[in-house]
C-alpha positions as CSV (number, residue, x, y, z in Angstrom):
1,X,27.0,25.5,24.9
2,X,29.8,28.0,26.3
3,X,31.5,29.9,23.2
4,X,34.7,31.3,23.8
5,X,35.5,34.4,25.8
6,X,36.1,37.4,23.8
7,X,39.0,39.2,24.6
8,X,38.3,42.7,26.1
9,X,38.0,44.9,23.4
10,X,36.5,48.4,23.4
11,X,33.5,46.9,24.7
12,X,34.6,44.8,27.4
13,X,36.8,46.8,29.1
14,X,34.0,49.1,30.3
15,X,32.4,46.3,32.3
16,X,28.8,47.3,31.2
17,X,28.7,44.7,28.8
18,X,25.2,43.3,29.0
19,X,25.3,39.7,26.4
20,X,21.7,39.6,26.3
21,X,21.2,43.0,25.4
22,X,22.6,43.7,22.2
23,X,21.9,47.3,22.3
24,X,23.9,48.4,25.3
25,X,27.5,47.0,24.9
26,X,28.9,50.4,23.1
27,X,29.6,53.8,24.3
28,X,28.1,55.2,20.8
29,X,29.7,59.0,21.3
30,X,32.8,57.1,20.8
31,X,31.9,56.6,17.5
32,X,32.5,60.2,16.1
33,X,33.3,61.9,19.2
34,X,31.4,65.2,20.6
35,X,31.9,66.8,17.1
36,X,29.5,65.0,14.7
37,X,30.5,62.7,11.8
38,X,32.5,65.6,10.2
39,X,34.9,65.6,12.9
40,X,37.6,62.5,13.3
41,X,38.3,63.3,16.9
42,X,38.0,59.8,18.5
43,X,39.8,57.5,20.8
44,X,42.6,56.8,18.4
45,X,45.5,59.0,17.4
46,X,46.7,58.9,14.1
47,X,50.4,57.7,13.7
48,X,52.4,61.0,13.4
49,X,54.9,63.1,15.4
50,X,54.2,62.7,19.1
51,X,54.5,64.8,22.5
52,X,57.9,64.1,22.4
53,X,58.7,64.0,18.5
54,X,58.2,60.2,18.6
55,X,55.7,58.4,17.0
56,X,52.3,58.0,17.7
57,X,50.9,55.0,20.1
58,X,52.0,51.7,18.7
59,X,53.1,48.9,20.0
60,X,55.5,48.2,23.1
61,X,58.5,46.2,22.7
62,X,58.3,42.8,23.2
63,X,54.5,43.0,22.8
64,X,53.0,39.8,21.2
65,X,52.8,40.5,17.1
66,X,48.6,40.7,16.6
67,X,47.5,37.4,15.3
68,X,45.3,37.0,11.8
69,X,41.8,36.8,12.6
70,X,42.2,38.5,15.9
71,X,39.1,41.1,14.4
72,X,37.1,38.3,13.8
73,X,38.0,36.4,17.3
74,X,36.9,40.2,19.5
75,X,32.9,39.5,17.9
76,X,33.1,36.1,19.4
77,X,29.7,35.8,21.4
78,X,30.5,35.1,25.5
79,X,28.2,31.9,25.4
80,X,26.2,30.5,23.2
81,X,22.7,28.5,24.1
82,X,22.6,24.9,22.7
83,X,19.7,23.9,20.3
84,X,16.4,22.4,21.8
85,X,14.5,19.5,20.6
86,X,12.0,22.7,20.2
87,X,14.2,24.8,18.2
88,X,15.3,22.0,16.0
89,X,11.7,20.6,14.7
90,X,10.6,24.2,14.2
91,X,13.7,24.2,11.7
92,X,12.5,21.1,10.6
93,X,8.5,22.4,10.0
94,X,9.7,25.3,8.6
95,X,12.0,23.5,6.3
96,X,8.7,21.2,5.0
97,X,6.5,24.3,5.1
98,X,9.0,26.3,2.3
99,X,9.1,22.7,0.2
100,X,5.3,22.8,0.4
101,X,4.4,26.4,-0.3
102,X,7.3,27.9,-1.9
103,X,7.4,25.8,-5.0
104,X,4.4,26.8,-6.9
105,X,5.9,31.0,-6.8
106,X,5.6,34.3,-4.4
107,X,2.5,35.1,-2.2
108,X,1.1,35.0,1.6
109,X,3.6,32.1,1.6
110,X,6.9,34.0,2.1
111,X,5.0,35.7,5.0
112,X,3.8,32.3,7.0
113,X,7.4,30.7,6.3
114,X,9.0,34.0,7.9
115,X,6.7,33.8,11.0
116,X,7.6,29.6,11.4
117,X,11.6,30.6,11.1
118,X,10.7,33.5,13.8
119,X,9.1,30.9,16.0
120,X,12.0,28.9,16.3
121,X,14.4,31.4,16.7
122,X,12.3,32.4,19.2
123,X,12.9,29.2,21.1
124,X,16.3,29.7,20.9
125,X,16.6,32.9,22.3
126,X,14.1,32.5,24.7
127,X,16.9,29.9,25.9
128,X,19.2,32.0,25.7
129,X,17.7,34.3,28.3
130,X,17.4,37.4,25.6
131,X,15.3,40.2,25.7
132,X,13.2,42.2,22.9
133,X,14.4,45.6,22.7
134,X,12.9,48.2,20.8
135,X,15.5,48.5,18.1
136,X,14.8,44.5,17.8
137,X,11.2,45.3,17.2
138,X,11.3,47.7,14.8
139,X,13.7,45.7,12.5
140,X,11.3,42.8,13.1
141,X,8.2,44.7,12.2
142,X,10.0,46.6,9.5
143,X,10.7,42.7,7.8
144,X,7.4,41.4,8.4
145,X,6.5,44.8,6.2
146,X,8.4,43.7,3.3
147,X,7.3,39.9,3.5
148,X,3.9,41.4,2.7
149,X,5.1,42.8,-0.7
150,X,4.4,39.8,-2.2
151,X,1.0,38.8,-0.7
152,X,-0.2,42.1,-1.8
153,X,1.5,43.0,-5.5
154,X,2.5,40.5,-8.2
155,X,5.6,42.3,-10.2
156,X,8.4,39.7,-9.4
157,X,11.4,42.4,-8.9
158,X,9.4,44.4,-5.9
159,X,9.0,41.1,-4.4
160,X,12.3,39.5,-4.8
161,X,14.3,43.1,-3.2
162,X,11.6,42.6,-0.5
163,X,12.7,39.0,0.6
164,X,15.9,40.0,0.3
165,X,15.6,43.4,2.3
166,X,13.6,41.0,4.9
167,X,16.3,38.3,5.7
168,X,18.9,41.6,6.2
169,X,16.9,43.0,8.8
170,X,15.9,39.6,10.5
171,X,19.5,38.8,10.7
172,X,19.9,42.2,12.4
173,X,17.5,42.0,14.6
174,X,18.9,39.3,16.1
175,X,22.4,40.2,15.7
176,X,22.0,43.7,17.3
177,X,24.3,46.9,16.4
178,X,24.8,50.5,16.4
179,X,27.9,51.2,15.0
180,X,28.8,51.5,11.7
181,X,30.5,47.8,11.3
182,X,27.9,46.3,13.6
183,X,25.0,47.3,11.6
184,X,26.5,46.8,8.3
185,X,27.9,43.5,8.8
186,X,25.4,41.8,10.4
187,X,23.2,42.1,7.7
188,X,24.7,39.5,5.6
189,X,25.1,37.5,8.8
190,X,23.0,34.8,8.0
191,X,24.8,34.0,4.7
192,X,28.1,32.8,7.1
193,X,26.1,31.4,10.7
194,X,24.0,28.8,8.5
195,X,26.3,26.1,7.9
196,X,28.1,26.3,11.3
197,X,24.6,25.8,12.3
198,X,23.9,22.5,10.9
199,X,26.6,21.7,13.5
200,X,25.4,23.7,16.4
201,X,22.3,21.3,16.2
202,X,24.0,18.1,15.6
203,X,26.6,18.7,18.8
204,X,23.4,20.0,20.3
205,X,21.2,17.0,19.9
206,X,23.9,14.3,20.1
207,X,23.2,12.1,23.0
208,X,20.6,14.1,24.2
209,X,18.0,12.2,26.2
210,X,14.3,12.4,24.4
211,X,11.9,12.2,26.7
212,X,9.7,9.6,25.3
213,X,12.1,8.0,22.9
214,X,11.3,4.7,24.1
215,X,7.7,4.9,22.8
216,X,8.1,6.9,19.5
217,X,11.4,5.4,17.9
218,X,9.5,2.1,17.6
219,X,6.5,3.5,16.3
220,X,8.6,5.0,13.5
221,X,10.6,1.9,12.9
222,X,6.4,-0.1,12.6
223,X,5.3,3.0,10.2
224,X,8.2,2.8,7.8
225,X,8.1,-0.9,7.6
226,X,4.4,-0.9,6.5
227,X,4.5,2.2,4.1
228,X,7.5,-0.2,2.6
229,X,5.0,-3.2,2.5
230,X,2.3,-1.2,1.5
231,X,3.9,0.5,-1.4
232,X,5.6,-2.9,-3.0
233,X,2.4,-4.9,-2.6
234,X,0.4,-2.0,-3.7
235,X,2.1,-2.1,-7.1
236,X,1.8,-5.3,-7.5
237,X,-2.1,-5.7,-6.9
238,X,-2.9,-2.6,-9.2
239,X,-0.4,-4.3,-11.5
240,X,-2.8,-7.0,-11.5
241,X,-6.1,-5.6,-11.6
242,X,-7.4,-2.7,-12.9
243,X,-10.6,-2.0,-10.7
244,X,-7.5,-2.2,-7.8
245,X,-5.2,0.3,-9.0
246,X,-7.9,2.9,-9.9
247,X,-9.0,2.4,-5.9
248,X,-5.2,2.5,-4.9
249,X,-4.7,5.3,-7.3
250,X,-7.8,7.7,-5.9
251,X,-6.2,6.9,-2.6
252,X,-2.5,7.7,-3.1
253,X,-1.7,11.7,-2.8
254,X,-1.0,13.2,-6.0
255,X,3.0,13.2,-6.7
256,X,5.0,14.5,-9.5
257,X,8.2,12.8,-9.1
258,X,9.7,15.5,-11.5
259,X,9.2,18.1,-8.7
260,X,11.0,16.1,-5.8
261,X,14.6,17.5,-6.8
262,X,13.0,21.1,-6.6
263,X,11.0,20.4,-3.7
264,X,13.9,18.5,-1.9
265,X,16.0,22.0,-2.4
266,X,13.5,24.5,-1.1
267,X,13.6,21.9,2.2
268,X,17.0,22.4,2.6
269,X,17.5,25.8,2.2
270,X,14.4,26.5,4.5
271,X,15.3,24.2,7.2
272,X,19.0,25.5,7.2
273,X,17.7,29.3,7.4
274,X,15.9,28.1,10.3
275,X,18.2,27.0,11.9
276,X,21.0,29.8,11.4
277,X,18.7,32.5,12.8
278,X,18.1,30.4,15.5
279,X,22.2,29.9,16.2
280,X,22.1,34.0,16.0
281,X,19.4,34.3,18.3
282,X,21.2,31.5,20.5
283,X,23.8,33.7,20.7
284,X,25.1,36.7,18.3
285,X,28.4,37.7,17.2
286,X,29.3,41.3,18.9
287,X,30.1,43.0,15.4
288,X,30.3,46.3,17.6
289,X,33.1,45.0,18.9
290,X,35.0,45.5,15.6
291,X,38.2,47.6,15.6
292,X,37.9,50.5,12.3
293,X,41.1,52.4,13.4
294,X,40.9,56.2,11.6
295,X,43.5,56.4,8.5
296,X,46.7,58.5,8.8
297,X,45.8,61.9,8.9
298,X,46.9,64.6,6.1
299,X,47.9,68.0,6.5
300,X,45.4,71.0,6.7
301,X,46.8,71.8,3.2
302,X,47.0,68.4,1.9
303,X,43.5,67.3,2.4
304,X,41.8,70.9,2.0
305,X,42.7,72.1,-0.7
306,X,40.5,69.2,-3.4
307,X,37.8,69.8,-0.9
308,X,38.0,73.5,-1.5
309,X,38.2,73.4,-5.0
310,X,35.4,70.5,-5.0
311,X,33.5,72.4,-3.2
312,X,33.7,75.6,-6.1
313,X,32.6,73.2,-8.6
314,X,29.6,72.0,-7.1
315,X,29.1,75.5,-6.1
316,X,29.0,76.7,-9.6
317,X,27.3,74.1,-10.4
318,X,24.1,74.9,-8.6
319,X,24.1,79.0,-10.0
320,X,24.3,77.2,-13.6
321,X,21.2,75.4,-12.4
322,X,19.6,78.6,-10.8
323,X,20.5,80.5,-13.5
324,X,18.6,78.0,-15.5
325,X,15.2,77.8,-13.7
326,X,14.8,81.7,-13.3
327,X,16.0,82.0,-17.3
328,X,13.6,79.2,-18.0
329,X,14.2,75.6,-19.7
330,X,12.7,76.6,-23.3
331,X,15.7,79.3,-23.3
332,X,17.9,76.8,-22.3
333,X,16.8,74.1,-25.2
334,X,16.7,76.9,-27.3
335,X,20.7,77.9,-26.9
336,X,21.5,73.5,-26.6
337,X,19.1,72.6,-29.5
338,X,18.3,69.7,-27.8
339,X,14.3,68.1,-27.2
340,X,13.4,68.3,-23.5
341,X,13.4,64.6,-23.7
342,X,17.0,64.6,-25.0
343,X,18.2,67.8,-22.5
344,X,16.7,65.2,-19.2
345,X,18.7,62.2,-20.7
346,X,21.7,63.6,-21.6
347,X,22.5,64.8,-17.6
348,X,20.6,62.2,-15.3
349,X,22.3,59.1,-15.1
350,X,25.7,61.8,-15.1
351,X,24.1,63.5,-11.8
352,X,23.0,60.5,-10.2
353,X,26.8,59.2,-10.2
354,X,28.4,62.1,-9.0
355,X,25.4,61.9,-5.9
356,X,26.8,58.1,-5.1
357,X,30.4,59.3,-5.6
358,X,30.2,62.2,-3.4
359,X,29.1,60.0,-0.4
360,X,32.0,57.9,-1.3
361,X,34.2,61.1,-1.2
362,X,32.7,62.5,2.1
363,X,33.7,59.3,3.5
364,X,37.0,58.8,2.7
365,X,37.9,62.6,3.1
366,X,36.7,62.4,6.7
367,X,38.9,59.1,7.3
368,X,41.8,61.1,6.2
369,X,40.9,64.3,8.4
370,X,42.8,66.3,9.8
371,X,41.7,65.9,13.6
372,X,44.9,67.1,15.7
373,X,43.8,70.6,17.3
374,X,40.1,71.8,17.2
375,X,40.3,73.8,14.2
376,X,41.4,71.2,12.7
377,X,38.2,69.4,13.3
378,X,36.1,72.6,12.9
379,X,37.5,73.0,9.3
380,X,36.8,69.2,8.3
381,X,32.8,69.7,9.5
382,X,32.7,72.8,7.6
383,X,33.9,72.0,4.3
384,X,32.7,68.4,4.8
385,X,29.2,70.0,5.9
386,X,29.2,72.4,2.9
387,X,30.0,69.7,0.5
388,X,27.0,67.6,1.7
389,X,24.3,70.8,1.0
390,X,26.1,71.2,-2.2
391,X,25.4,67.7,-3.2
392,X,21.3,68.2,-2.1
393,X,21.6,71.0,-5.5
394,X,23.4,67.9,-7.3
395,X,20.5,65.8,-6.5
396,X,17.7,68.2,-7.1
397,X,18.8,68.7,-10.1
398,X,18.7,64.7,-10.8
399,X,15.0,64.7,-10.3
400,X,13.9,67.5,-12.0
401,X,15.5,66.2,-14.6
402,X,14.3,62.7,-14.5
403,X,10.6,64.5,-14.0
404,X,11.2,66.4,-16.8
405,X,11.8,63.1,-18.9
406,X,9.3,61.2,-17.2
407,X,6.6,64.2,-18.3
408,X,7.8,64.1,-22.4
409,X,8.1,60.2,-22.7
410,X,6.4,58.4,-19.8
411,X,7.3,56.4,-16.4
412,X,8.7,53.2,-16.6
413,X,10.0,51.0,-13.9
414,X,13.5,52.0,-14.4
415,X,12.8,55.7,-14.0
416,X,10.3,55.2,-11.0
417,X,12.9,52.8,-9.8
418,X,16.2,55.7,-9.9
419,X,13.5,58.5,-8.6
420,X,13.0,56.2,-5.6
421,X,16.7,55.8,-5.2
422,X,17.5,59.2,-5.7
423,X,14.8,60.8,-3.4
424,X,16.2,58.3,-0.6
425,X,20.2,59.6,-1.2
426,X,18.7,62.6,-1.2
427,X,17.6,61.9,2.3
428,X,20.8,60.4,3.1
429,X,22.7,63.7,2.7
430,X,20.3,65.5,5.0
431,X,21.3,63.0,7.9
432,X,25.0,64.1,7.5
433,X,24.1,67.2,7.2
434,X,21.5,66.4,10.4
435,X,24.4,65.0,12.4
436,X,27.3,67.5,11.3
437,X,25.4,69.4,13.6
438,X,24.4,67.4,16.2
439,X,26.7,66.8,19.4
440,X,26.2,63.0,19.2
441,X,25.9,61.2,16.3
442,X,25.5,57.5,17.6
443,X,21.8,57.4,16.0
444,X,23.0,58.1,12.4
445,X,24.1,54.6,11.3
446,X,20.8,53.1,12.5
447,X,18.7,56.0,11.1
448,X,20.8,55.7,7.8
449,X,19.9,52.1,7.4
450,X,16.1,52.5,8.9
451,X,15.5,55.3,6.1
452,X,16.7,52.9,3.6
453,X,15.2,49.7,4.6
454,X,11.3,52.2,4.9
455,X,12.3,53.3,1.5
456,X,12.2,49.5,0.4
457,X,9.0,49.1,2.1
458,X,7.4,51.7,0.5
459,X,8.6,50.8,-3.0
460,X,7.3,47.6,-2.6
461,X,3.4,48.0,-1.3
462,X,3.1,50.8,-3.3
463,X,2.6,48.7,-6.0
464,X,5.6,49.9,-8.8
465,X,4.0,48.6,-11.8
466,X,0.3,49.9,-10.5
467,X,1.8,52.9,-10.7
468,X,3.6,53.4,-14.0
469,X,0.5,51.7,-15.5
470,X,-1.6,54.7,-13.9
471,X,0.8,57.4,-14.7
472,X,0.9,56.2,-18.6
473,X,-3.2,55.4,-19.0
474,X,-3.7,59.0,-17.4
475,X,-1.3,60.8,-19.7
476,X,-2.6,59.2,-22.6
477,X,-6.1,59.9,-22.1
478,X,-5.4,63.7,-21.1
479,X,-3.7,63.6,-24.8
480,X,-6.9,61.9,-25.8
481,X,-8.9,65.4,-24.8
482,X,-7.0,68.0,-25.5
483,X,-5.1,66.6,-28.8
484,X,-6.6,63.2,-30.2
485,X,-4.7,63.4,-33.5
486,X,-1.4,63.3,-31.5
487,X,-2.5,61.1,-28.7
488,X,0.0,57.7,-27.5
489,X,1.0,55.3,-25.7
490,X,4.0,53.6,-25.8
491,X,2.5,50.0,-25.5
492,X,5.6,48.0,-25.4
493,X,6.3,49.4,-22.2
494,X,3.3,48.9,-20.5
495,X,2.5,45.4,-22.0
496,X,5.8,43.9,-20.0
497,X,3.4,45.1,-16.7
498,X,2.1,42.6,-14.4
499,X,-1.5,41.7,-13.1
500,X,-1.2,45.1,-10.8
501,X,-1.1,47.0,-13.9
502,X,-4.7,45.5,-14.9
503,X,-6.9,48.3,-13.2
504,X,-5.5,50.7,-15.4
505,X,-5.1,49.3,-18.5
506,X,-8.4,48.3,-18.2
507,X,-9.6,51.6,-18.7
508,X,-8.1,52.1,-22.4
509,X,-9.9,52.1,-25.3
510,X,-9.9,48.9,-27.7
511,X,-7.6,47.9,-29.3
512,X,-5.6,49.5,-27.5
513,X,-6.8,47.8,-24.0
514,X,-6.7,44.4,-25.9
515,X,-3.3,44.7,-26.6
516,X,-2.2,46.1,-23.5
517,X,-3.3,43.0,-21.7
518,X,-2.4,40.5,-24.1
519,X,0.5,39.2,-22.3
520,X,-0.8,39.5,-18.9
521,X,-4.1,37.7,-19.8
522,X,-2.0,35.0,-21.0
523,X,0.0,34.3,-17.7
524,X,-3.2,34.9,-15.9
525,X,-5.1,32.1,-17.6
526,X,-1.7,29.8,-17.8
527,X,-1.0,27.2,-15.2
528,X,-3.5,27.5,-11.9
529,X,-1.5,28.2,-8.8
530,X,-3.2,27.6,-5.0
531,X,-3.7,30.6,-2.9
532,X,-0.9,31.0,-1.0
533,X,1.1,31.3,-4.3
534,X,-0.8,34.2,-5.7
535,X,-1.3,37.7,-4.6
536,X,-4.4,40.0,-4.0
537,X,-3.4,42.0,-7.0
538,X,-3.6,38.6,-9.4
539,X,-7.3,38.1,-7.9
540,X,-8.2,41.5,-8.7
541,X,-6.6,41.0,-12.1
542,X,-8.9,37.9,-13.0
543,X,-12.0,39.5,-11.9
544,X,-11.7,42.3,-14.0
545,X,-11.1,40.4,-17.1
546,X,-13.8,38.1,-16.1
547,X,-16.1,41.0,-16.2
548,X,-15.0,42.6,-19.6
549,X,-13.0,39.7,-21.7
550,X,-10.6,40.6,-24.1
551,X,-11.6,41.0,-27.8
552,X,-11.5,37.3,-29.6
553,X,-9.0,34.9,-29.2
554,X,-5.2,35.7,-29.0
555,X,-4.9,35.3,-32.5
556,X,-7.6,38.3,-32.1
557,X,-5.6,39.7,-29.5
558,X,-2.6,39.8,-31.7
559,X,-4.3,41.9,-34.8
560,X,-5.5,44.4,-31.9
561,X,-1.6,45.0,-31.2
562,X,-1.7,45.7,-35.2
563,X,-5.1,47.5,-35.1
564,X,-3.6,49.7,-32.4
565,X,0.1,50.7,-34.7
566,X,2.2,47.8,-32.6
567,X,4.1,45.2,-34.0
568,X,5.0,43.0,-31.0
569,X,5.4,39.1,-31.3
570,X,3.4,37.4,-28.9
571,X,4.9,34.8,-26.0
């Protein structure tokens, strides 16, 4: 099917524009410009006073006014593949594969349904005449990475920012982009191409010759007319005889009628993924293509002089914390009064705001840029620059504080959780800085969004609840050795764990390792689920309370919560 001809946009009008290679249709150094992100130099010019005391660039008279949707109309893909009979009954598999496996929870399933929805786009862009590139690869390998999650670790939220982090970089990896807006928006892409392409495939398929038609369509028509006579007479003969319906009943698959409605949704929302990666990979919207024109420039003066004074305050900010770490932290609490606990809490959620807010402020500042003469530009990538190392002291800071809280009360997933996140903004600020200094800059959006997607990854398989589990058991039984008496563990934290946590809960002492694993040994033991639904952490779990039962019933189980100085009501 031939999509509509973009007009010639940035892209086009350099005549390089390969459409099956979605990483070789931009000039990226036009991005930024020779001078790094810092600078705004580009290939627009700000409205202002011209040459000639006129106006900047704009419009000629009597040009056409620019139409709504015109941004939209400049990613329109050149051509577009039409679906194959191949591409739609992979959709269709894949779509009966999620209603089969996906129902009973998370596991090795999320991985097999990714690889079916890869294999028909695969068709489709094999159709299409596209090419793997390495970029391609790496996001693909990168979401294969993250469907694992669940197949390895049981905590639900891991596994649920996994999927989700998955489908992104799919949808980018068949999308393609370097810039800024075609990297961002195309990973929500397949939220908007998966309706449009339940049409792609009808158009596609209508009045398509099968081969073979003659043959199968009346073989369908024969099989649903006798699983029609089948079932009517069926009910009536084990209606009538008993000996009947227990043979008709051994012989009938197992069906719970009450799970059609769910099952019927997870077909539809897996065969409609299916097919909307498959109309990307048929053929991709060009989000490079998309026109960010830089914001009206300020004066020198204007825009400077909150940077400058920004900067100061950041700048005193990190002596006060100098001044702090060679003075010591007991001095410190001594002059605030404040626990160390208390002293951590009171600062880090304050810190980690100002981190986000100063990307937010590095990015609107260089928008509004000055960018007319070359000290112009130098000025924005130095105070833009300094402002970025400032912010690594703003960020330091964070996590020693956070470590400093996580070492008086404990690690829970919340605090792991903001550590991760901080650590990765932390890295974040060193690409600026990275490509403030760098004479092109058309690897930073990729490498911004790579670093965050590996950050994901590694959230994920490290196993998050493993770890708070091991960080809490290890505290408390350090406490156990060198102070008994004043030896605890906060038990309502570690008892909302998953099945990864089991290893090291198991090593407490009763009660406390009863009570501990009271709640997971109930959702253990609770409804079976089949293989595929499970992960190797819950296998390991079951094992190891096989091997060393809890204490007694849960009745039993709940006086060990008492024995142990808890009082927790149990599910």
């Amino acid at each position: 099917m031939q999509g509509p001809a973009a007009p010639q946009g940035p892209i086009g009008a350099s005549g390089s524009y390969d459409p099956h290679d979605p990483y070789r249709q931009y000039d990226p150094n036009r991005a930024y410009g020779s001078h790094g992100p810092y600078s705004t130099h580009g290939p627009h010019r700000a409205p202002g006073p011209g040459p000639q005391g006129g106006r900047g660039p704009g419009p000629k008279p009597g040009a056409p006014e620019p139409q709504a949707g015109a941004w939209l109309r400049r990613s329109d893909p050149e051509r577009r593949a039409g679906a194959t009979p191949r591409v739609v009954l992979a959709a269709l598999l894949t779509g009966l594969l999620t209603a089969w496996l996906l129902y009973g929870g998370l596991g090795a399933n999320l991985l097999i349904c990714g690889a079916a929805t890869a294999v028909g786009a695969g068709f489709a862009a094999r159709v299409a005449g596209r090419r793997i590139r390495p970029w391609t690869a790496a996001w693909s390998l990168l979401a294969l990475a993250l469907l694992a999650v669940p197949a390895w670790w049981d905590a639900g939220w891991p596994a649920v920012l996994a999927a989700v982090g998955a489908l992104a970089l799919a949808s980018l990896a068949l999308h393609g982009g370097r810039r800024w807006p075609g990297v961002l928006l195309a990973l929500p892409g397949i939220l908007w191409q998966s309706v449009p392409a339940v049409g792609w495939a009808w158009t596609s398929m209508e009045g398509r010759a099968l081969p073979g038609r003659g043959r199968i369509v009346p073989v369908l028509k024969a099989l649903a007319v006798a699983a029609g006579l089948l079932t009517v007479f069926g009910l009536l003969f084990a209606g009538a005889d008993a000996a009947m319906a227990d043979l008709l009943g051994s012989l009938s698959p197992d069906l719970d009628l009450d799970q059609l409605p769910g099952r019927g949704a997870l077909f539809v929302l897996g065969a409609v993924a299916a097919l909307g990666f498959a109309h990307i990979a048929a053929g991709p919207r060009r989000w490079d293509r998309t026109e960010i024109r830089p914001g009206r420039e300020r004066r020198r003066l204007e825009w400077a002089l909150p940077l400058v004074a920004l900067d100061l305050m950041f700048g005193v900010f990190a002596v006060v914390q100098a001044v702090v770490v060679l003075g010591g932290a007991d001095a410190v609490l001594g002059n605030t009064g404040m626990s160390r606990s208390e002293y951590a809490r009171q600062g880090f959620w304050q810190l980690s705001v100002i981190t986000v807010l100063t990307l937010v402020v590095v990015t609107l500042a260089k928008r509004w840029a000055p960018r007319t003469t070359p000290t112009d530009r130098r000025v924005a990538r130095i105070l833009l620059g300094l402002l970025c190392v400032l912010a690594l002291a703003v960020v330091a800071s964070a996590l020693g504080r956070m470590w400093f809280y996580v070492d008086a009360s404990g690690l829970t997933r919340l605090r792991l959780w903001v550590l991760v996140v901080e650590v990765w903004l932390g890295a974040v600020f060193l690409l600026l800085i990275a490509a403030g200094l760098a004479r092109r800059t058309d690897w930073l959006p990729r490498v911004v969004l790579l670093s965050g997607m590996l950050t994901l990854a590694v959230y994920g398989l490290m196993g998050p609840d493993a770890i708070v589990a091991e960080q809490n058991v290890t505290r408390y039984e350090q406490a156990l050795r060198t102070d008994p008496p004043a030896a605890a563990i906060d038990l309502r934290n570690v008892r909302s764990l998953s099945a990864d946590a089991v290893p090291a809960l198991d090593r407490l002492p009763e009660p406390q390792r009863s009570c501990a694993l009271q709640l997971i040994a109930q959702d253990l033991y609770g409804e079976p689920k089949p293989w595929y639904a499970t992960s190797l952490a819950t296998a390991r779990a079951r094992e190891a309370l096989a091997e060393r039962p809890l204490e007694g019933s849960a009745a039993i189980g709940r006086t060990a919560c008492d024995w142990a100085g808890l009082t927790y009501d149990a599910r």
